[in-house]
DRENFI-257593 format. One record per residue: residue in one letter; y, z, x of N, C-alpha, C, CB in turn. Coordinates in steps of 0.001 Angstrom, whole numbers, plus 524288, in hexadecimal, padded with zeros to 5 digits. Glycine has a CB too. Example, Ala and Ser with C-alpha at 12.3 -4.5 7.8 and 13.67 -1.06 7.14 Angstrom:
residues 2
A7E9C681E78833867EE6C81E788300C7F31C81E78833907EE878235682C2CS7F73681BA8832327FBDC81BE4835668001E81EBE832647FDAA8165D83704
END
This chain:
residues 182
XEC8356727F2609BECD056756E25FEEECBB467AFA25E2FED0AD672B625BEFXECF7067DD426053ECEA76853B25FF3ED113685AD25A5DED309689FC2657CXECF5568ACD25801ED1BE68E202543AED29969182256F0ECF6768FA324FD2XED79E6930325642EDAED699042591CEDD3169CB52547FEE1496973125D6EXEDB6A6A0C3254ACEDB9D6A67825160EDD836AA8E254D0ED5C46A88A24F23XEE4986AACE25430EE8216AE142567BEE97C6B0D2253D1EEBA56AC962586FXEEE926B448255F2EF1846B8AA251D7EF0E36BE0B255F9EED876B9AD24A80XEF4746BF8A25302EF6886C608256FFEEE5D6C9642565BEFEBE6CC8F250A7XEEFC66CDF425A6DEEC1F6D0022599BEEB636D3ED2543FEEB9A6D1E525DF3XEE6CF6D3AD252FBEE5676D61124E0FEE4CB6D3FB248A6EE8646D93E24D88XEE5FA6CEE124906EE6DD6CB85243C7EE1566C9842425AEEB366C62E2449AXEDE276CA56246EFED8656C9412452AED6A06C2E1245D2ED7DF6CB0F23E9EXED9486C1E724BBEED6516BDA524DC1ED14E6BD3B24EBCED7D76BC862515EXECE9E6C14825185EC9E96C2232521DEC71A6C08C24E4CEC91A6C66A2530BXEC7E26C37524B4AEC3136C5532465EEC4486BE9D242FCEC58F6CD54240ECXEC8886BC292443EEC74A6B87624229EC53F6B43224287EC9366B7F72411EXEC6156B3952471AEC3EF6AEEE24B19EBDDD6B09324BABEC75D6AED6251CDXEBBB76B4BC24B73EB5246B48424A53EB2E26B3AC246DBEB2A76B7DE24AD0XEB7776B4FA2402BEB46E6B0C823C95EB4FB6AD2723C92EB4586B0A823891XEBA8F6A9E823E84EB9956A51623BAAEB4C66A162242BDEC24B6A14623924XEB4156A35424612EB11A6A05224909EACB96A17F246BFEB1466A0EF24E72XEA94F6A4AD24136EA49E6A45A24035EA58F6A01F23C36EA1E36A96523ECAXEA94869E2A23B33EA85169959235DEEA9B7694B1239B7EAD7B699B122F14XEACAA6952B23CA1EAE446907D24275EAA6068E7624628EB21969332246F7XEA7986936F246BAEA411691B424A06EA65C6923A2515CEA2FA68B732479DXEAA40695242533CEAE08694022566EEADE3696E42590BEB2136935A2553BXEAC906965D25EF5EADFC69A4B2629BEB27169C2126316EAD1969935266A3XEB3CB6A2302637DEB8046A4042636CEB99C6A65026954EB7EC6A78D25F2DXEBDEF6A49726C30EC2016A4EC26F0BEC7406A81726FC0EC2CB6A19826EA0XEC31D6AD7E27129EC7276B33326FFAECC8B6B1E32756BEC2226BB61271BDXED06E6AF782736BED52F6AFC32788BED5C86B55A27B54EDBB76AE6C27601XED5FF6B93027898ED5DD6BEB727C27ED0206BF4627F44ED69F6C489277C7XECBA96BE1927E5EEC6146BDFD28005EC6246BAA128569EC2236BB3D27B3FXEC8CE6B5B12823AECB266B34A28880ECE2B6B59728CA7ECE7D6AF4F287EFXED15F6B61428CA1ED5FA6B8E928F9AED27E6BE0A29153EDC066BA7A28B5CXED0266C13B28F55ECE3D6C5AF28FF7ECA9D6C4E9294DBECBCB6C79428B0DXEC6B76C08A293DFEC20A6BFE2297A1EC4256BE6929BA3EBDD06BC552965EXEC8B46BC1029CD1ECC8E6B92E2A0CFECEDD6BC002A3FFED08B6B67A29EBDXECE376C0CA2A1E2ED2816C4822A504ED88B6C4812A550ED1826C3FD2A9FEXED9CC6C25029FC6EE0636C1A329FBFEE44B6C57429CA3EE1B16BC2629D44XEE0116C9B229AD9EE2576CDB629862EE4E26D10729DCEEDDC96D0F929474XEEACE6D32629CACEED746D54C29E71EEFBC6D92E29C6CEEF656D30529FBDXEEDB06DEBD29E25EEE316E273299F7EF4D86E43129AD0EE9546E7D429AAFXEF7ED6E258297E6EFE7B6E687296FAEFEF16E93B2938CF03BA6E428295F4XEFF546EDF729549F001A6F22829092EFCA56F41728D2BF032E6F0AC28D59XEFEC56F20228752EF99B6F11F283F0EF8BE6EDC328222EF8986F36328084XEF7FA6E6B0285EAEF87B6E26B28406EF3C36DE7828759EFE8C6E10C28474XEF2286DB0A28672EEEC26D6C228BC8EF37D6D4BB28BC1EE8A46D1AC28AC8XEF51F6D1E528F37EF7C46CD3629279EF2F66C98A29215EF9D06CEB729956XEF45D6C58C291C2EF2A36C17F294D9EF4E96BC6729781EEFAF6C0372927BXEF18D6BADA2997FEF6236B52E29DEBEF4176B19129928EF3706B2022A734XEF8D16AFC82961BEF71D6ABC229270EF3AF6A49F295BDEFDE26AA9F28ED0XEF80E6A53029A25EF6A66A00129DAFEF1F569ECA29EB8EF88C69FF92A282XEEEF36A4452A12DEE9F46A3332A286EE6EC6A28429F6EEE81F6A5E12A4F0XEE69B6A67029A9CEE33C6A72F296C8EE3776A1AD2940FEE4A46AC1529356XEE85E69F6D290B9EE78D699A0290AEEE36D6961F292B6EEB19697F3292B3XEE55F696C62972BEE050693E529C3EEDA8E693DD29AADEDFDA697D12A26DXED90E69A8529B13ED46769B0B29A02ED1D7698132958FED3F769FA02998CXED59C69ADA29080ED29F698E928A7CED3536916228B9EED79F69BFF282E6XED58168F3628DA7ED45A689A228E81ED0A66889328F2DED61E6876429187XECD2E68C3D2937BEC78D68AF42942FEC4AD68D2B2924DEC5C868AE829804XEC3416923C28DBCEC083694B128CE9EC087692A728770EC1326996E28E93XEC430691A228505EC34F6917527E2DEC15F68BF927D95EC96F6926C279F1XEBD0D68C7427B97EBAC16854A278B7EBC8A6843A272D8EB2A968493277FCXEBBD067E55273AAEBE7B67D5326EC5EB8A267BC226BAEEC3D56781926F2AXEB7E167A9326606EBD2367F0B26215EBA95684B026344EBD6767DF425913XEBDE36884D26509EBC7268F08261FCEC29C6907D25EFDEBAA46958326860XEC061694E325EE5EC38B6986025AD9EC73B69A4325E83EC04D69D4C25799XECD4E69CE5260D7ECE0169E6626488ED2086A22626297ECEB869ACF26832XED0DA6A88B263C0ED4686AB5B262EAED76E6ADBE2666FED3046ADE826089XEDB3E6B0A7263ECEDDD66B359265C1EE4446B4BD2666CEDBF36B2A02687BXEE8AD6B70F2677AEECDA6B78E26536EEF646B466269A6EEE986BD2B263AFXEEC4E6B3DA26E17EEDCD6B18627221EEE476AA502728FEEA326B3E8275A3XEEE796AA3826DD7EEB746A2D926CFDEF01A69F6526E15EE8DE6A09F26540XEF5186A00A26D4FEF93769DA726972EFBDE69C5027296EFE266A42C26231XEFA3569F9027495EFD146A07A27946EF8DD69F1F27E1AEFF636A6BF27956XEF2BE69EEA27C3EEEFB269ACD28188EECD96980027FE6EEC4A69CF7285E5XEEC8E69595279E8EE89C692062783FEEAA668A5D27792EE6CE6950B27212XEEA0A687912791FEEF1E681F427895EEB15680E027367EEFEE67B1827F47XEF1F367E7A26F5BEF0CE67C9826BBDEECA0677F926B19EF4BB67BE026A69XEEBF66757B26E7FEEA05670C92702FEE366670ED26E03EEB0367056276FFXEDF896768826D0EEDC6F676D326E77EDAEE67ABB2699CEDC8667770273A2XEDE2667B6F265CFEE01C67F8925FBAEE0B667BC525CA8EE6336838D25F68XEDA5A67C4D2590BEDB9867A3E2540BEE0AC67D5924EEAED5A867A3B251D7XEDFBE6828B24FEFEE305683A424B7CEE2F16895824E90EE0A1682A22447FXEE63B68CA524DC0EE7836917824D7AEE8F56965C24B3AEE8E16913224EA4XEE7356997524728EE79469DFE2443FEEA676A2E724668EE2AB69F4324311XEED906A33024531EF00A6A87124711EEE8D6AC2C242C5EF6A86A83E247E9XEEED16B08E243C2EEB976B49023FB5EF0C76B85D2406EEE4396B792241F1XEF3676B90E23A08EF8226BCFD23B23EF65A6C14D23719EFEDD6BA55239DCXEF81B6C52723A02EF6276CC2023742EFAB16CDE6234AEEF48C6D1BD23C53XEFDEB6D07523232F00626D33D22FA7F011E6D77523236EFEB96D3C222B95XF05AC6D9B123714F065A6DCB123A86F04EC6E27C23897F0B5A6DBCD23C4EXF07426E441234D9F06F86E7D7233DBF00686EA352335FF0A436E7A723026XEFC916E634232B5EF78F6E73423233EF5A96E6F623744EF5016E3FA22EB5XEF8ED6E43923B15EF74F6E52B241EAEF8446E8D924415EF9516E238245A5XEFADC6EC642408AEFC886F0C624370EF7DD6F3E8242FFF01A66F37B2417BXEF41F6F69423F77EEF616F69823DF5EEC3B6F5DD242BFEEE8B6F2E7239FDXEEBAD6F0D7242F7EE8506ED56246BEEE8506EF5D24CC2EEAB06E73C246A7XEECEC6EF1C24E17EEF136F047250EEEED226F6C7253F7EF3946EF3924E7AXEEE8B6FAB1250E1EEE386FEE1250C4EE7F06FEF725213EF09C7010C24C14XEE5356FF2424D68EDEDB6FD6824DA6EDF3B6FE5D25507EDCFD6F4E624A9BXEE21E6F944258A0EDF1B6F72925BE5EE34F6F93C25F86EDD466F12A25B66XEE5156FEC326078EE920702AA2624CEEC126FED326818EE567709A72643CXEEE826F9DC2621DEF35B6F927266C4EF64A6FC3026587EF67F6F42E26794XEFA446FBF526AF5EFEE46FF2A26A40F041E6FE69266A8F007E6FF7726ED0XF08B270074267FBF0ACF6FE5126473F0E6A6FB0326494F0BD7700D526243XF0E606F941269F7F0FBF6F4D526B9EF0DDE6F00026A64F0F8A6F52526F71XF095A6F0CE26AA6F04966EAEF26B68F05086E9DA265FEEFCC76EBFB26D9BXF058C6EF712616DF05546EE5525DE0F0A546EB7425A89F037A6F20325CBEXF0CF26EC4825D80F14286E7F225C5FF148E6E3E125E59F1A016E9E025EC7XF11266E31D26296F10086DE6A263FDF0E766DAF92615CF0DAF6DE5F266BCXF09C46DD5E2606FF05306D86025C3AF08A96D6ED256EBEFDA96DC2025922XF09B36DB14254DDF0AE86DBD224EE3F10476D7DC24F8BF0C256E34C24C73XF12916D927252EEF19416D5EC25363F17C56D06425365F1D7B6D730259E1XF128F6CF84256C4F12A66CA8125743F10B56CA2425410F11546C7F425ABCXF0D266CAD225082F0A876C7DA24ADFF103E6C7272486EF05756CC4E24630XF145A6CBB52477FF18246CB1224170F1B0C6C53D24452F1E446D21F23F75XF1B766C4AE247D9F1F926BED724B0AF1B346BCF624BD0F240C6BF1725163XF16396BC0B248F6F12A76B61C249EEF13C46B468250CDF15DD6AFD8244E0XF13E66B80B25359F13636B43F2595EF0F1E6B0C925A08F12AC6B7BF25E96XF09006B4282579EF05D86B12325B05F053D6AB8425593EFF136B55425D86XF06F96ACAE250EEF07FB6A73B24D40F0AB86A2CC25161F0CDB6A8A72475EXF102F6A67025222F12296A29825447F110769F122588BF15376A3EF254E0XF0FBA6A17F25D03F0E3F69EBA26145F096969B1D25F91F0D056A28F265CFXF05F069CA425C85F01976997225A87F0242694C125A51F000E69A8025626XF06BC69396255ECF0A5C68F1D253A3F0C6F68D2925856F0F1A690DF24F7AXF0FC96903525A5EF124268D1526175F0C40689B026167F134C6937A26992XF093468B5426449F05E568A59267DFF016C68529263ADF030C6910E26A45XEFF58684CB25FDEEFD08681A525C23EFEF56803525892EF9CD682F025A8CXF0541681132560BF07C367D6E253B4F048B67ECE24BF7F063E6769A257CDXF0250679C524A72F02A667B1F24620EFACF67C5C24425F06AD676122431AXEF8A667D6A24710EF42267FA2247F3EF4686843F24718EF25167EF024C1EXEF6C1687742471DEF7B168D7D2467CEF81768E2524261EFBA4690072489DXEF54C6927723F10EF552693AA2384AEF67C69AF523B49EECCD6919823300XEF8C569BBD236AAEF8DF6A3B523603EF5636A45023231EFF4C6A7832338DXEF3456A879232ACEEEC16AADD22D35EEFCD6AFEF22E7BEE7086A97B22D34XEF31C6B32222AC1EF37D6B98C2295FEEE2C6BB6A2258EEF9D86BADE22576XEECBE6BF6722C7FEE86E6C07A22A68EE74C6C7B022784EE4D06BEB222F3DXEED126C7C42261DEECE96CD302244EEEAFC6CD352206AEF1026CFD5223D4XEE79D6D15521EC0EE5AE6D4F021921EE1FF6D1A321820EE9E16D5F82138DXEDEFE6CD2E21BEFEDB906C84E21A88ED5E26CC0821D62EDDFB6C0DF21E3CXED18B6C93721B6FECCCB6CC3421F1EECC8B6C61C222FDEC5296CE9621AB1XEC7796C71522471EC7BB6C44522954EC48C6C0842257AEC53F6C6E122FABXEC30B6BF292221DEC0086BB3422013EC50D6B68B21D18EBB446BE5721B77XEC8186B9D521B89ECC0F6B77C21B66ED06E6B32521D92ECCCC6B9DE21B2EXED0D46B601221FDED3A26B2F322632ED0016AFC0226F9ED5886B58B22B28XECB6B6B062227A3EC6976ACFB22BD1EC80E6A71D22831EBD8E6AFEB22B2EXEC5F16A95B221DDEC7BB6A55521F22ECCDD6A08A21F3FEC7FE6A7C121BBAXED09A6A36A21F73ED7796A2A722092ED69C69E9F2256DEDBB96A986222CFXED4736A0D62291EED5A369E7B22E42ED3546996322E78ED3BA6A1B4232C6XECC9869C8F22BF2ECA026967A22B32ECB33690EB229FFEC76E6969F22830XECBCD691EA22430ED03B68E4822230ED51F68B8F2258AED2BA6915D21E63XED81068E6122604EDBF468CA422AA1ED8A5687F922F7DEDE006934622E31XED5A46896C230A4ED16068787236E5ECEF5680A8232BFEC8AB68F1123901XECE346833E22E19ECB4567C7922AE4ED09567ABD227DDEC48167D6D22495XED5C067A64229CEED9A2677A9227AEEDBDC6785F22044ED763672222292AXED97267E5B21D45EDB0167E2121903EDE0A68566218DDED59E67BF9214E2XEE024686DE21DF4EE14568B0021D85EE81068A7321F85EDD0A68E6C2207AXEEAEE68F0321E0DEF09668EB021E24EF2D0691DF22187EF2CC68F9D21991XEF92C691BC224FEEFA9D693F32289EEFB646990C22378EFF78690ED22C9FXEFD0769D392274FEFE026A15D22383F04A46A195227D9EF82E6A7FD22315XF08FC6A3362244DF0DAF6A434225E9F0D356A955225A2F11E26A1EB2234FXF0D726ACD722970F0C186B18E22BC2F11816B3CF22DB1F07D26B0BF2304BXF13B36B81B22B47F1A446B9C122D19F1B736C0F222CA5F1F6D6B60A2279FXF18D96C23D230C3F197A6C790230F4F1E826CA1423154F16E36C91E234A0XF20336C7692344CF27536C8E3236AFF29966CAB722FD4F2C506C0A623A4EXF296E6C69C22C4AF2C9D6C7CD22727F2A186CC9822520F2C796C2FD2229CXF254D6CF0022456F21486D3C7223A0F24A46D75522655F1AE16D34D22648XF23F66D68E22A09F26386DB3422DD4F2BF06DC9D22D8EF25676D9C1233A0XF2F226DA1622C5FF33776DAE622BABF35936DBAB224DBF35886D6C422EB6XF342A6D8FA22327F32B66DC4321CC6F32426E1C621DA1F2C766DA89219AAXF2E266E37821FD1F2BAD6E87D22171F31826ED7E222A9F276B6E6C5227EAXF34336E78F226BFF37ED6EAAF22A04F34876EE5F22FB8F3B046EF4A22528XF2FD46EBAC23119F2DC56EF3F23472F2DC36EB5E23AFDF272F6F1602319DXF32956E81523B85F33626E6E524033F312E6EA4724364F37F66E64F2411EXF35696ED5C24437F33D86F1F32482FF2F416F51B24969F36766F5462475EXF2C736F4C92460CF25A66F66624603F243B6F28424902F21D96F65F24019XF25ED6EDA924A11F21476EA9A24BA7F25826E78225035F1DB16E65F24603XF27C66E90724FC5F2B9A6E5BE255F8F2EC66EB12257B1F31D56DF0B253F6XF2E606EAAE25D45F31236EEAC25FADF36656EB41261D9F2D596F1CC26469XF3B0E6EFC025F4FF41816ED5E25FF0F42BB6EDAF264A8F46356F04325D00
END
């Protein structure tokens, strides 16, 4: 059975999924690396497309079990069937904006991502798709030894979901409109 390490971009899937496969021991299973070598990136705008259908297909035959398997893309071509547990990694938007910038999306892409972290989409669909396998871990103002820890735990059965709720932040804030276009 797979470990899957999702979440919007920038929350620091990467960087996490390479420590914890040095204490795992676990080949890691980049879902964009896939899709990429496949030729299913479809450039719109300032976005990839991809054909979720095919790409599905592919990672059926390419990912072995157990690895580590990332990516934000998990929740929408990976079957539960084959997912020991699943980590979603949630950022604190306002610190993606940062992130973001850093990595000159626009400012579209950047309402994109950020909108979807404060409404937990990719939480949610996670949960659709693996049910009660899915934990949240907010990995803001944490270093990466931290989380590695957090997650770890979680993966050997003594770690906890984290209830993760940006929407109430943001609207406290009153900064809807910064981050959703009316």
């Amino acid at each position: 059975m797979s470990i899957v390490i999702t979440g919007n971009p920038g929350v620091g899937k990467h960087t996490v999924v390479k420590e914890i496969s040095k204490y795992l021991k676990l080949p890691i299973s980049d879902i964009n690396s896939i899709a990429r070598d496949a030729g299913l990136f479809e450039k719109n705008e300032d976005t990839n497309d991809v054909d979720i259908s095919k790409l599905e297909k592919i990672i059926k035959e390419k990912i072995s079990n157990p690895s580590l398997i990332v990516g934000h893309l998990a929740p929408y071509v990976l079957s539960s069937v084959k997912v020991k547990i699943v980590i979603v990694l949630r950022r604190n938007p306002y610190d993606l904006i940062t992130v973001y910038k850093k990595r000159e999306y626009t400012e579209e892409k950047t309402r994109e991502n950020t909108g979807s972290e404060i409404l937990g989409i990719i939480a949610h669909d996670a949960i659709n798709q693996f049910g009660t396998n899915v934990f949240q871990v907010d990995v803001t103002g944490k270093s990466i030894s931290e989380v590695t820890e957090k997650v770890l735990n979680i993966i050997n059965g003594r770690g906890v979901n984290e209830e993760v709720d940006w929407l109430d932040l943001v609207t406290k804030q009153n900064d809807l409109k910064k981050f959703f276009a009316y």
